[in-house]
C-alpha positions as a Markdown table, in Angstrom:
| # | Residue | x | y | z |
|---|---|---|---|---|
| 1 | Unk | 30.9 | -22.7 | -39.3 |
| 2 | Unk | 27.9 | -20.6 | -37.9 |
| 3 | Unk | 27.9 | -17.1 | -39.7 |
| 4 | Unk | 27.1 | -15.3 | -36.8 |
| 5 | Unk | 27.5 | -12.0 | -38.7 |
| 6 | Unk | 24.7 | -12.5 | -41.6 |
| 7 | Unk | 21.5 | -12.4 | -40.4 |
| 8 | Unk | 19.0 | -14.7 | -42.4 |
| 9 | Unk | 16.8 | -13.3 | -44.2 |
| 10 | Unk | 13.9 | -15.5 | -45.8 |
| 11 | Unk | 13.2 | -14.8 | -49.6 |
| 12 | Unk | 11.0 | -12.0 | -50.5 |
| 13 | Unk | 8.0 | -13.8 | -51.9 |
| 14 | Unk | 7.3 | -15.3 | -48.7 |
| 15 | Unk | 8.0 | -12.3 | -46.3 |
| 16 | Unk | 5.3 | -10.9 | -48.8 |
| 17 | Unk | 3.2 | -13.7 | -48.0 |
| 18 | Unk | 3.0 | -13.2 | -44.2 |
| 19 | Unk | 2.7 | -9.8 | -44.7 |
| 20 | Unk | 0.0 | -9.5 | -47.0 |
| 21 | Unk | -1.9 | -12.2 | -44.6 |
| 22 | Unk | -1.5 | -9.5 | -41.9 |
| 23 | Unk | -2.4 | -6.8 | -43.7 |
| 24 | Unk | -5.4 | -8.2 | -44.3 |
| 25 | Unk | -6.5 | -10.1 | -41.1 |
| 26 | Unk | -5.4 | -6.1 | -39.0 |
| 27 | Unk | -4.1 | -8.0 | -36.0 |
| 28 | Unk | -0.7 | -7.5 | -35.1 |
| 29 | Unk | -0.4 | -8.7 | -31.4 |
| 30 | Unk | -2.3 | -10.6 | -28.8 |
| 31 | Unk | -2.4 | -13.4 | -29.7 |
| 32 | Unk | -2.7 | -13.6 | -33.3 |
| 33 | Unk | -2.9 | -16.4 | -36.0 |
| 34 | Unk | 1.1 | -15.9 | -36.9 |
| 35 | Unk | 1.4 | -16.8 | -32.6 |
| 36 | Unk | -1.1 | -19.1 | -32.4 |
| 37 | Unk | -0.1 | -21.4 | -35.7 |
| 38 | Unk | 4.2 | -20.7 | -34.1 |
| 39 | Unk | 3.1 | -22.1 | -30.7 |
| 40 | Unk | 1.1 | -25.0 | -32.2 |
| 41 | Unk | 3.9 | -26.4 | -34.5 |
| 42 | Unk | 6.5 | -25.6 | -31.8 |
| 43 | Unk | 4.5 | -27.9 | -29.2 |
| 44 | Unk | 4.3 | -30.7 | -32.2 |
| 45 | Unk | 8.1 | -29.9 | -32.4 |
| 46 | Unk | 9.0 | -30.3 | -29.1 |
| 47 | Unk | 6.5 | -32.5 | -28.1 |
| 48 | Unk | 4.7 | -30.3 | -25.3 |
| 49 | Unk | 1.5 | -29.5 | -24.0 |
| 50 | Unk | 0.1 | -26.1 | -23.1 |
| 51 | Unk | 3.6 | -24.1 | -24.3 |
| 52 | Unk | 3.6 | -19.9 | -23.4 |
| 53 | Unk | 5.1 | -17.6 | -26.2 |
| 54 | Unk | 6.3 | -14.5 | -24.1 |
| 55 | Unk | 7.4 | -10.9 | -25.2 |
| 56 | Unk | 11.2 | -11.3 | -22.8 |
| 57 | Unk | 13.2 | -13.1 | -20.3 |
| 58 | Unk | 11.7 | -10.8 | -17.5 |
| 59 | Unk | 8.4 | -11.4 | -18.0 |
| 60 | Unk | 8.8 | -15.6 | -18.6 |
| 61 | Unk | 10.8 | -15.4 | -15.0 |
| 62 | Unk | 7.9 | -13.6 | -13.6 |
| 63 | Unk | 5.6 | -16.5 | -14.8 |
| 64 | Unk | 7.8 | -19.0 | -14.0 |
| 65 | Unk | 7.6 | -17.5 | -10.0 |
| 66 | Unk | 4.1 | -17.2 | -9.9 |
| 67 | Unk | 3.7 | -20.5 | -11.6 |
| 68 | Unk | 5.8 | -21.9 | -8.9 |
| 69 | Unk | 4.2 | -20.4 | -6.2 |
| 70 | Unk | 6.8 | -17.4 | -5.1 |
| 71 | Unk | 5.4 | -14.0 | -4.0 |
| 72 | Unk | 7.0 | -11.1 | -4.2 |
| 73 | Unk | 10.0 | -10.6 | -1.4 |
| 74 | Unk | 9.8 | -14.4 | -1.0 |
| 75 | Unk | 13.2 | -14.8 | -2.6 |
């Protein structure tokens, strides 16, 4: 069974670790090391070139229609 109800929670010593490393490198967004090393090991995972880490659904369907070519009021 999935236990949808408990959220997983890694242990503390290495929640302390990430946080500590961004404490001290002062970059929270934009592209940051924690983004850059998630997209790298998830485009080794899935085997992908050039993969785009996005903030929500609305903004990776907005890439996706410029990516394909649709302008605005096309659809």
């Amino acid at each position: 069974m999935i236990p949808v109800t408990k959220p997983y929670l890694p242990s503390r010593e290495k929640l302390d670790k990430y946080i500590d490393g961004i404490y001290e490198r002062q970059w929270l967004t934009n592209n940051g090391q924690l983004v850059q090393e998630l997209t790298q090991r998830l485009e080794n995972y899935l085997g992908v070139e050039n993969l785009l880490l996005v903030s929500n659904g609305t903004l990776a369907l907005q890439i996706a229609y410029r990516d394909l070519g649709m302008a605005r009021g096309e659809l």
